[in-house]
C-alpha positions as CSV (number, residue, x, y, z in Angstrom):
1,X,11.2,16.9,-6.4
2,X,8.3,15.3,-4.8
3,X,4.5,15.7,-5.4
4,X,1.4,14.6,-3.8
5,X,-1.2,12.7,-4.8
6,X,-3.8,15.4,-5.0
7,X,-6.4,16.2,-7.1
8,X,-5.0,18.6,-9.7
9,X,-1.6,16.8,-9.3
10,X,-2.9,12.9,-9.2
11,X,-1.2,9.5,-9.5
12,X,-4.4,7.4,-10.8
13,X,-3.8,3.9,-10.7
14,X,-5.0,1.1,-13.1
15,X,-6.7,-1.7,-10.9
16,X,-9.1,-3.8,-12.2
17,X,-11.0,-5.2,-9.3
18,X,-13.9,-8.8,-9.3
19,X,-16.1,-6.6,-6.6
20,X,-19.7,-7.0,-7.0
21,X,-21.5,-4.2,-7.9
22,X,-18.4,-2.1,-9.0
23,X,-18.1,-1.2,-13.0
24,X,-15.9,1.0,-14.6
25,X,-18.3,3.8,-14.2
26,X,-16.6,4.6,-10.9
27,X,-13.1,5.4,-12.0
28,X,-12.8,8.9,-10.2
29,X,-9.9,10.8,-9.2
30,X,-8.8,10.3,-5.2
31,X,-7.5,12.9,-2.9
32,X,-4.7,10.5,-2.0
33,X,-1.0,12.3,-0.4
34,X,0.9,9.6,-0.9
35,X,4.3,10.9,-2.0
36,X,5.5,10.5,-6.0
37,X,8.5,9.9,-6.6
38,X,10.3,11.2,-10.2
39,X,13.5,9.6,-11.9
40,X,16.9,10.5,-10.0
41,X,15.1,11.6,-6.7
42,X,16.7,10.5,-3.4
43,X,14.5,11.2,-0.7
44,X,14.6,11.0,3.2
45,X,12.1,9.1,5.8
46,X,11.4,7.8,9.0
47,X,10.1,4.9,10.5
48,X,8.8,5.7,14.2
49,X,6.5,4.8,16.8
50,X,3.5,2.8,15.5
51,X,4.5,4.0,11.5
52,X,6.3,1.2,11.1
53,X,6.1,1.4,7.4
54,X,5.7,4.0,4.1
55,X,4.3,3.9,0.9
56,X,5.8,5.9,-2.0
57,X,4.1,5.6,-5.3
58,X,6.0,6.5,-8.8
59,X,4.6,6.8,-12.8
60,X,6.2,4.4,-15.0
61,X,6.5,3.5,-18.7
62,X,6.3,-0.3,-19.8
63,X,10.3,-0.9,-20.5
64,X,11.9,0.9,-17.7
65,X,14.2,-0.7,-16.0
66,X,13.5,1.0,-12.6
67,X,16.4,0.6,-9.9
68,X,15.3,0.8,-6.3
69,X,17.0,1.1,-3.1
70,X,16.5,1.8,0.6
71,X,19.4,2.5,2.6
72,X,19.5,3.0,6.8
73,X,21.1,6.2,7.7
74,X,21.6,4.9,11.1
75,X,21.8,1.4,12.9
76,X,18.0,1.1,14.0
77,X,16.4,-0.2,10.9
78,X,16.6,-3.2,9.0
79,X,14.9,-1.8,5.1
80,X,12.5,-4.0,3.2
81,X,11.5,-2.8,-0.1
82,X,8.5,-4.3,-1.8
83,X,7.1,-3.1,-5.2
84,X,3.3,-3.0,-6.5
85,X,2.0,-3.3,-9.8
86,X,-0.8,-1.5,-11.1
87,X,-3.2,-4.1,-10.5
88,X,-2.3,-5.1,-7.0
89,X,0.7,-7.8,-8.5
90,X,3.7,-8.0,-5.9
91,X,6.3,-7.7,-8.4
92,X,9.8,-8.0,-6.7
93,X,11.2,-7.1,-3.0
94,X,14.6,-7.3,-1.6
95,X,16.3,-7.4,2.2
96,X,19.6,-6.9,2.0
97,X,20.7,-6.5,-1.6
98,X,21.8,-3.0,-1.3
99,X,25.5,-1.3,-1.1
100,X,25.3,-0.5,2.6
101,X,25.2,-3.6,5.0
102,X,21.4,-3.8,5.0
103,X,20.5,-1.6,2.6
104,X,17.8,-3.1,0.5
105,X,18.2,-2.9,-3.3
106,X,15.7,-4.1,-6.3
107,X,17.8,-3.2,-9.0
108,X,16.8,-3.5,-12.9
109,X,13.6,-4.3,-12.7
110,X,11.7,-4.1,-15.7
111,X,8.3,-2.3,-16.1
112,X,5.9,-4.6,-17.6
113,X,3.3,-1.9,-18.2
114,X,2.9,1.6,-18.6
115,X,1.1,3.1,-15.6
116,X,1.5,3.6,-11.5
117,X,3.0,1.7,-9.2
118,X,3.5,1.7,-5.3
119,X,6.7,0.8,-3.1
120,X,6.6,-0.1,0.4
121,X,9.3,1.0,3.1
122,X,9.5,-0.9,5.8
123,X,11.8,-2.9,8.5
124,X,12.3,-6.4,7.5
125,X,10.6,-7.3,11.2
126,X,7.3,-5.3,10.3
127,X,7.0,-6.6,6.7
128,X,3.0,-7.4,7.7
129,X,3.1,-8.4,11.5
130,X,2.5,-6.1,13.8
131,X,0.9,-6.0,17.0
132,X,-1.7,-3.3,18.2
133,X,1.0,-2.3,20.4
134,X,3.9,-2.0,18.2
135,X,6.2,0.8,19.0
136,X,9.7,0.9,17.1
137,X,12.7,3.1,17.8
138,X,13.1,5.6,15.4
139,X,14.9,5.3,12.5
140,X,15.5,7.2,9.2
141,X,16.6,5.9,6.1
142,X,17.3,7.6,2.7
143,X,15.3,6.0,-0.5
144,X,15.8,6.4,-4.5
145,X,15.0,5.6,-7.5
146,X,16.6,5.6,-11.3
147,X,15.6,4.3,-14.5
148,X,11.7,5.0,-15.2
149,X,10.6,7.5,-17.9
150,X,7.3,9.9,-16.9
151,X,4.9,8.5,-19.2
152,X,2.3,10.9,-22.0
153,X,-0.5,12.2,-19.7
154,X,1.1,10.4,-16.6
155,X,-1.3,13.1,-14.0
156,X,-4.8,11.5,-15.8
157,X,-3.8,7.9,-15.7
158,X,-7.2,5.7,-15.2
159,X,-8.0,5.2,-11.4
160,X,-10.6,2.2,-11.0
161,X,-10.8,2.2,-7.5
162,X,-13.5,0.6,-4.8
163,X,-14.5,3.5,-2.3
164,X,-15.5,2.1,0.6
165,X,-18.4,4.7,2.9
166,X,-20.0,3.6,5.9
167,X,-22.3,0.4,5.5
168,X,-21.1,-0.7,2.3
169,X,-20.0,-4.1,2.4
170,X,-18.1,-5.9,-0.5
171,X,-17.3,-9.0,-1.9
172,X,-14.8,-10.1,-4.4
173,X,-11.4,-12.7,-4.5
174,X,-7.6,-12.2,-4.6
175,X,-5.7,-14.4,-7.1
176,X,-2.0,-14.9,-7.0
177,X,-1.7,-12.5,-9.9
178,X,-3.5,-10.0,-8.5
179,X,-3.1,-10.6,-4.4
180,X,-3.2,-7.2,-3.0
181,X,-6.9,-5.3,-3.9
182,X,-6.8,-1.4,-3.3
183,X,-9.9,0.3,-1.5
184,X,-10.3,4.1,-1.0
185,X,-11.5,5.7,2.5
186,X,-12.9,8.7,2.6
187,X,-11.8,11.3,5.3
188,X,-12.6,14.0,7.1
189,X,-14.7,12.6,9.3
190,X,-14.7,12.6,12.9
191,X,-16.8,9.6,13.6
192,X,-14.7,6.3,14.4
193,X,-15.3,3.8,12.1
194,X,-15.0,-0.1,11.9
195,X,-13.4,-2.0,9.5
196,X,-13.9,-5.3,8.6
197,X,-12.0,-7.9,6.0
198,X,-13.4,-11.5,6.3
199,X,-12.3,-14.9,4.2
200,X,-12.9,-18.6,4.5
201,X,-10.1,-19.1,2.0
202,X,-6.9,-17.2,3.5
203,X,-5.5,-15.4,6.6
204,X,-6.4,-11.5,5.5
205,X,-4.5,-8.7,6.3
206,X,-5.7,-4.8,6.2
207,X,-2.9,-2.3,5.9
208,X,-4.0,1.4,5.9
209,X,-1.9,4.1,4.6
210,X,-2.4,8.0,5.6
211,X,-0.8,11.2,5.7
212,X,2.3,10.9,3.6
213,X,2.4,8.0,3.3
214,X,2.5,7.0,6.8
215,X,1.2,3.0,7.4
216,X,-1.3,4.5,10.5
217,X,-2.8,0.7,10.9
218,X,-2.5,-3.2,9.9
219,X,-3.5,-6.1,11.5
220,X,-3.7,-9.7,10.5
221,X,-6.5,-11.3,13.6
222,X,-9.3,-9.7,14.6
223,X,-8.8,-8.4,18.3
224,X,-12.1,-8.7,19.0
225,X,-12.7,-12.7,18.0
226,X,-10.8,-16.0,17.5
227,X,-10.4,-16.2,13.9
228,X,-8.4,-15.2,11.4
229,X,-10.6,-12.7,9.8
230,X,-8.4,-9.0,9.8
231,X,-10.2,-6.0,11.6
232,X,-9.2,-2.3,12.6
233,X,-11.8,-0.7,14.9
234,X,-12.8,2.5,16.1
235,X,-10.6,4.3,13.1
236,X,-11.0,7.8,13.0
237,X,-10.1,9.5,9.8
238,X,-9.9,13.1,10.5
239,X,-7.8,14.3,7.3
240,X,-9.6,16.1,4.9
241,X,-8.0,13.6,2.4
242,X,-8.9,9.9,1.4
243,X,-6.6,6.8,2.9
244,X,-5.7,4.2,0.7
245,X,-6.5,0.3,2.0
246,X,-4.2,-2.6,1.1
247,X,-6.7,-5.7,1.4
248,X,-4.5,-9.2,1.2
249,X,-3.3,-12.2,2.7
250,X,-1.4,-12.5,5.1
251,X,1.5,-14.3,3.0
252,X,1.0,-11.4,0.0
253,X,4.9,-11.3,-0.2
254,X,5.3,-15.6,-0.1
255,X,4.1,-17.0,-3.2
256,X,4.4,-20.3,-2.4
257,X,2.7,-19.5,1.0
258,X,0.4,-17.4,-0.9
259,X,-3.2,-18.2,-0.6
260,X,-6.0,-17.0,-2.9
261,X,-10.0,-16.5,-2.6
262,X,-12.9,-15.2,-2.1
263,X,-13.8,-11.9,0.7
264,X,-16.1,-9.7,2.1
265,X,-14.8,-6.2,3.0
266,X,-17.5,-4.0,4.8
267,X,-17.0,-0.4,6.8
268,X,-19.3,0.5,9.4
269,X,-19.7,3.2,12.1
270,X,-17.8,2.4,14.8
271,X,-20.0,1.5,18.1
């Protein structure tokens, strides 16, 4: 069975973020529909068009040992799993590990604590490149998971999370045991916005997850200048729903390519 990150049915996640100007004051529930996954589910997706990747989130109790896998149901894909931690850790990922030829697999990994955690589906070409541009074939894949245990009060699970509205601006840093931080968008609004990630201490990267799931942006250079600074513009949110931000470097999944620092996030109105 699958739920969705709703209010009244809510994954909360346990992220303690260095932002300026955010305190624990702000923990609130989020109107996320990212799919949640229970123990023994097998589930089927897509990858199509410019969604060239998924996010699937799951409750966990420090222990588990949580086996994951990711396995093409035809010959278009190439799966890449990648687990999240709580507090933006990348924990473990896997290629081609899995029973099928290409099937990706992280098997008996164990929780380190109790709370929620997020995978990412993906093609092992789109792990965080991808051009404005990108169209891929479609391709579907089945994905399960085996081995966590739904932990006491799992639906009210502290969510310390950094909205970010039109003109805020943020700073904070990543650190290599925290290199992903996670900001909430508010939807249902019809005005395009712009969003901006900027570091003089790594390559950032903005991923944006919607509906589902569905990975609706990322990009790594800003299109509209020569550096390395990450920027989505003129995003239109029109889901009555909020859309989960993964704010990183570019070399999240590389730890020894991994580079950590300090960042300013800000969202303006587009224009």
């Amino acid at each position: 069975m699958i739920q969705f990150l709703r209010v009244g049915n809510i994954l909360l996640i346990i992220v303690v973020l260095s932002l300026i100007g955010l305190s624990t004051g702000n923990a609130q529930p989020a109107n996320l529909s990212i799919p949640i996954l229970n123990n023994g589910d097998t589930v089927t997706g897509q990858l199509s068009g410019t969604v060239t990747a998924r996010l699937y989130a799951f409750n966990g109790s420090a222990g588990d040992t949580v086996s994951i896998e990711m396995t093409p149901t035809d010959d278009v894909i190439d799966p890449f799993l990648i687990l999240f931690g709580p507090r933006g850790e990348v924990l473990a990922q896997d290629d081609d590990s899995g029973e099928v030829d290409t099937a990706a697999l992280i098997d008996g990994f164990v929780l380190p604590v109790t709370g929620a955690y997020f995978i990412l589906a993906t093609d092992f070409t789109y792990v965080p490149i991808v051009d404005d541009d990108t169209q891929i074939d479609t391709g579907t894949y089945e994905l399960s998971i085996d081995g966590i245990t739904q932990p006491a009060g799992a639906d009210a699970l502290l969510f310390f999370k950094a909205d970010l509205a039109p003109g805020d601006e943020l700073t904070g840093n990543i650190t290599e045991e925290e290199p992903v931080f996670y900001f909430v968008l508010k939807g249902g609004n019809t005005q395009p916005v712009d969003l901006t990630f900027a570091s003089e201490d790594f390559d950032p990267l903005l991923q944006i997850f919607g509906a589902n799931g569905d990975r609706i942006a990322v990009n790594d250079d800003d299109p509209q200048s020569n550096a390395l600074d990450s920027a989505v513009y003129n995003l239109t949110l029109p889901a009555a729903e909020d859309y989960l931000v993964f704010a990183t470097d570019i070399d999240f999944n590389d730890q020894e390519s991994f580079s950590s620092g300090a960042f300013t996030i800000a969202l303006r109105q587009a224009g």
